[in-house]
Every structure is written in C-alpha cells, then in structure tokens.
C-alpha positions as protocol buffer text, in pm:
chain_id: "A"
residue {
  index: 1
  type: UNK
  ca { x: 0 y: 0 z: 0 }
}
residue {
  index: 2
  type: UNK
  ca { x: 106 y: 342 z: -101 }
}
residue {
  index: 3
  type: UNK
  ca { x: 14 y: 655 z: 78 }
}
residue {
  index: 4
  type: UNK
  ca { x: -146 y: 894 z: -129 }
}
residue {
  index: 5
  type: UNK
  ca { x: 78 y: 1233 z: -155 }
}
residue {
  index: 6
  type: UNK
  ca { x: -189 y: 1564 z: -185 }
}
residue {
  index: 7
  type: UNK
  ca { x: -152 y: 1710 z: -562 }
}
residue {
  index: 8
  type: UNK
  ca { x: 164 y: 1887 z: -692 }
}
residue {
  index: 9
  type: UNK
  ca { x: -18 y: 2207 z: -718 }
}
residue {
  index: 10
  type: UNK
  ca { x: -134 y: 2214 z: -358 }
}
residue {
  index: 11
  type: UNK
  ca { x: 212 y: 2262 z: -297 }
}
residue {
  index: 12
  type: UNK
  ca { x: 437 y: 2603 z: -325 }
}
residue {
  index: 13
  type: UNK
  ca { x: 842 y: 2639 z: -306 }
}
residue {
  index: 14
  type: UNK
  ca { x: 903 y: 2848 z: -26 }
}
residue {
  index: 15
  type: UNK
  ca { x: 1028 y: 3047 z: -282 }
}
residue {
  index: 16
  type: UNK
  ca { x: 753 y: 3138 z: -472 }
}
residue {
  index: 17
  type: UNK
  ca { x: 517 y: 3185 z: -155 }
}
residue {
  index: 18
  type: UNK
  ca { x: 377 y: 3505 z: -117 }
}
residue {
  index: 19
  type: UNK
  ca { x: 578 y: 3701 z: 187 }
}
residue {
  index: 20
  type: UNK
  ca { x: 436 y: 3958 z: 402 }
}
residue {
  index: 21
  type: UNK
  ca { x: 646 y: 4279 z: 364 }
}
residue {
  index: 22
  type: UNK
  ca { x: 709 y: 4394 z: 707 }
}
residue {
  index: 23
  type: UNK
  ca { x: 545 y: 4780 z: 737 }
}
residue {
  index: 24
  type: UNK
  ca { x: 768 y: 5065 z: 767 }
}
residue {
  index: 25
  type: UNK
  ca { x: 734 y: 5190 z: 1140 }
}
residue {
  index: 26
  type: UNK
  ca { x: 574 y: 5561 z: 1133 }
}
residue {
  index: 27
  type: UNK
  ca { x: 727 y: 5853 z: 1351 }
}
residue {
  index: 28
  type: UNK
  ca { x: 442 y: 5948 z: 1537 }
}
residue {
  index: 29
  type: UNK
  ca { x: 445 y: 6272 z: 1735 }
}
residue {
  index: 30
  type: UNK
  ca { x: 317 y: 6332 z: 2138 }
}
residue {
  index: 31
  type: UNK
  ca { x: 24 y: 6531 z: 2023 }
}
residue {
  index: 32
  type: UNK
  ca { x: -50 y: 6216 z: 1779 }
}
residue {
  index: 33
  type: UNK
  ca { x: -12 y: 6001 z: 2097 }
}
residue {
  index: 34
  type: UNK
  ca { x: -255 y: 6230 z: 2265 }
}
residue {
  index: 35
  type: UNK
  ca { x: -496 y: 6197 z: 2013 }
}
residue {
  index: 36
  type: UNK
  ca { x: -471 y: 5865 z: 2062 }
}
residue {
  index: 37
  type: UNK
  ca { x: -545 y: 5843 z: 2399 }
}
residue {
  index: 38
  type: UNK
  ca { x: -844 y: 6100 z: 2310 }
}
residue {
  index: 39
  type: UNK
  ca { x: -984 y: 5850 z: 2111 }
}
residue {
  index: 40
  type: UNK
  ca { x: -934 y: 5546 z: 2362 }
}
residue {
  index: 41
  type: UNK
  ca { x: -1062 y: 5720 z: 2629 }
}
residue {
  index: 42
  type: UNK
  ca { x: -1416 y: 5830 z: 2395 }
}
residue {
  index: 43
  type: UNK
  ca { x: -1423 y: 5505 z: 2279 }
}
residue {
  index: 44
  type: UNK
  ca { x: -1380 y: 5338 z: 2649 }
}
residue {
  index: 45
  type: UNK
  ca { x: -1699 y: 5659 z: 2786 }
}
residue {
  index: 46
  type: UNK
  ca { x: -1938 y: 5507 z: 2473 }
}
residue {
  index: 47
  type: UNK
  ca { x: -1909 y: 5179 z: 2654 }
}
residue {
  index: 48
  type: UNK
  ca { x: -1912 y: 5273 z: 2981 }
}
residue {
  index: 49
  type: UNK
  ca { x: -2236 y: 5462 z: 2948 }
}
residue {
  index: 50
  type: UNK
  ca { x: -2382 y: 5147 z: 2797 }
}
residue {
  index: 51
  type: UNK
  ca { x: -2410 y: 5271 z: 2449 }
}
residue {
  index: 52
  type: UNK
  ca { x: -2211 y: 5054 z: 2277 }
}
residue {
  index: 53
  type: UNK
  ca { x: -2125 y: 4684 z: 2397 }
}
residue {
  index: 54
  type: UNK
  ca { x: -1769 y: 4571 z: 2576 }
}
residue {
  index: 55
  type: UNK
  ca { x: -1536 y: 4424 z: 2273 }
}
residue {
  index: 56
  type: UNK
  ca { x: -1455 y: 4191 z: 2554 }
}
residue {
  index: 57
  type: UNK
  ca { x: -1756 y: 4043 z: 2705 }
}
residue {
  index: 58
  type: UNK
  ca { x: -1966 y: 4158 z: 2415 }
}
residue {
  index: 59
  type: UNK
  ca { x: -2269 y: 4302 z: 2616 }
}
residue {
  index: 60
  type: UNK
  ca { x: -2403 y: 4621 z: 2688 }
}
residue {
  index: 61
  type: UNK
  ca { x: -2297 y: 4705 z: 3065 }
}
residue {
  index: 62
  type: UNK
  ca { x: -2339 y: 5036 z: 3238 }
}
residue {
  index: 63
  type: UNK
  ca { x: -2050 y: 5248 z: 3452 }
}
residue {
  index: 64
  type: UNK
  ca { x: -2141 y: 5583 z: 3471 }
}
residue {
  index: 65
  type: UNK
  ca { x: -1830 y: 5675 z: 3685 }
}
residue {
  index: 66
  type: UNK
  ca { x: -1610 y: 5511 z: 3472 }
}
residue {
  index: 67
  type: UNK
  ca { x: -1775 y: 5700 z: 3199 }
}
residue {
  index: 68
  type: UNK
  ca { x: -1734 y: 6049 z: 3401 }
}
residue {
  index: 69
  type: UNK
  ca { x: -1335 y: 5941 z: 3436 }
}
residue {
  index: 70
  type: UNK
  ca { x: -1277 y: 5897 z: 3051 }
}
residue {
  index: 71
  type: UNK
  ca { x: -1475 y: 6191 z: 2953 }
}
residue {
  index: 72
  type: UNK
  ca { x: -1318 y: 6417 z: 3170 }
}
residue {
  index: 73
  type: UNK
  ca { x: -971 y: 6248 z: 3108 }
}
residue {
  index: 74
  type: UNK
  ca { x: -1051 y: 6320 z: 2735 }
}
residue {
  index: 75
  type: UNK
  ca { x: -1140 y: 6678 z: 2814 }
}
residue {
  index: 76
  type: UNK
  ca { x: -805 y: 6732 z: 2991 }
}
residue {
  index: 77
  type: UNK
  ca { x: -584 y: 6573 z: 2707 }
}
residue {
  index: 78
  type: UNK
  ca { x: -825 y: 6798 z: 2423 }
}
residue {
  index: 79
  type: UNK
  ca { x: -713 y: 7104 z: 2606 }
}
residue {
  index: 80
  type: UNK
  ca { x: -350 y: 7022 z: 2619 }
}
residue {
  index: 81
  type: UNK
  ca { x: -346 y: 6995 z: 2223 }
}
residue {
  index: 82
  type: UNK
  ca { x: -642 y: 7270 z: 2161 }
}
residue {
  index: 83
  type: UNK
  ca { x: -321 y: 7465 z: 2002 }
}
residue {
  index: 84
  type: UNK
  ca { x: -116 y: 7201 z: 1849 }
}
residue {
  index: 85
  type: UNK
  ca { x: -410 y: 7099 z: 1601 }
}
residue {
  index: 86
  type: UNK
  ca { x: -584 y: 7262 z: 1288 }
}
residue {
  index: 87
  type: UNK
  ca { x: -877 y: 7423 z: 1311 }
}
residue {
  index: 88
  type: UNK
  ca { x: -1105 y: 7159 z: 1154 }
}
residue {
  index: 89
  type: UNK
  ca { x: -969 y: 6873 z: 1413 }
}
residue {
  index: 90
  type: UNK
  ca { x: -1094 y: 7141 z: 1673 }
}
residue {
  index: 91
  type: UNK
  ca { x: -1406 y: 7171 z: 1565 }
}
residue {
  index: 92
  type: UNK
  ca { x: -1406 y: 6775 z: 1561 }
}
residue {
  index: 93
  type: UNK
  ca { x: -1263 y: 6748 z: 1919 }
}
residue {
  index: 94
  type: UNK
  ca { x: -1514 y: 6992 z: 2048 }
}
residue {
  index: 95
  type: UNK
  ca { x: -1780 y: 6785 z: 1885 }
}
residue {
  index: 96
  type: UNK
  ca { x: -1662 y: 6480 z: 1977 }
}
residue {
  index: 97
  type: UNK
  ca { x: -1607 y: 6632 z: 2373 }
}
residue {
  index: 98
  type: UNK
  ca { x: -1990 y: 6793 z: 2369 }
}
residue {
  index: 99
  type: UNK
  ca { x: -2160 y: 6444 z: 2204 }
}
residue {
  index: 100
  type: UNK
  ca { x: -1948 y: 6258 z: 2505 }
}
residue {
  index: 101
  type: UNK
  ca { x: -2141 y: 6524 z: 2740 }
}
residue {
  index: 102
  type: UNK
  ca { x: -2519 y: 6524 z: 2629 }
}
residue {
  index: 103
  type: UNK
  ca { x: -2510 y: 6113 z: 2557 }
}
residue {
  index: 104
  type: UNK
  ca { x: -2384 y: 6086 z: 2947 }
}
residue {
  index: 105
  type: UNK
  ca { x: -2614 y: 6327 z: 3087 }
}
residue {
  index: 106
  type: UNK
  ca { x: -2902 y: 6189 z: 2932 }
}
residue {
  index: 107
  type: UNK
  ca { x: -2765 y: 5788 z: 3042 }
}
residue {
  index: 108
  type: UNK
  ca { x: -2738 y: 5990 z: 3356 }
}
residue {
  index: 109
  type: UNK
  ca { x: -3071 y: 6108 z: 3379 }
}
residue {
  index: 110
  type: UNK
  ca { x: -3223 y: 5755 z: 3337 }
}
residue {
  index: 111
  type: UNK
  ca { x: -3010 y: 5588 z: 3627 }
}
C-alpha cells in the first residue's frame, strides 16, 4: 500500500510563496499620541455609558463613573493639544467632547 501524496499544485516552493512585507514603522508625534489616547478614552466613555457593547464580554454594561473618568480624562488631554491641532480637528474634538457630554447626561438622567 502506497500513501497517497496531496496534488503537486497544492504545494508552493518556499520560494515562490507570497511574503508579508514587514510595514515601515511611522514617527508618530506626542500630540499624535494624545490623540490617541483622546480616542481610547471616547471610545472606552461610549461603553461605559452602555451605548455601545464591551469588545470583551460583548454586552451592553453600564459604569457611569467610569464614563465620568474617561470623559473628563478626554477633556483634559483635548485642552492640552487645543493649540497644536488645525482648526477643523478642533471643531471635531469639540464635537466629539460635547456628544461625550449630552449622551452621558441623558444615560445619567435615566439611572
């Protein structure tokens, strides 16, 4: 009995296999870092006022201090780069910061 071998053109040379070309690491600068953290931190107050679900646990939960925390933290870190930024990712921070505010007052207002 022979064992059967899988088909010739199932197999590739190393060689000609396709080869992930490692990404060129980007300079990022501290008020990219901040922005960064601006967005964590929004992204972490959407889920802590139960509006969108945990990426871990996948359900909706509700932790309206936690939510405070990040919003404020985000406030803090939008102020430190208010200058370092154009004027249209201003207007985008401030709408981002005052969306964060209504949305948690109103999850507020129905704990």
């Amino acid at each position: 009995m022979s064992e059967e071998s899988p088909p010739r053109d199932a197999e590739v040379p190393q060689s000609e296999a396709p080869q992930a070309q490692p990404e060129a690491p980007v300079q990022i600068d501290a008020t990219g870092v901040v922005l960064t953290c601006v967005s964590l931190l929004a992204s972490k107050a959407w889920e802590a006022m139960g509006l969108v679900p945990s990426p871990v646990t996948k359900k909706i939960e509700r932790h309206l201090e936690e939510a405070q925390l990040a919003i404020d933290a985000a406030a803090g870190l939008v102020d430190l780069v208010r200058g370092k930024v154009g004027e249209a990712e201003r207007r985008e921070l401030d709408t981002l910061l005052m969306n964060l505010r209504i949305n948690f007052v109103e999850q507020r207002s129905k704990a």
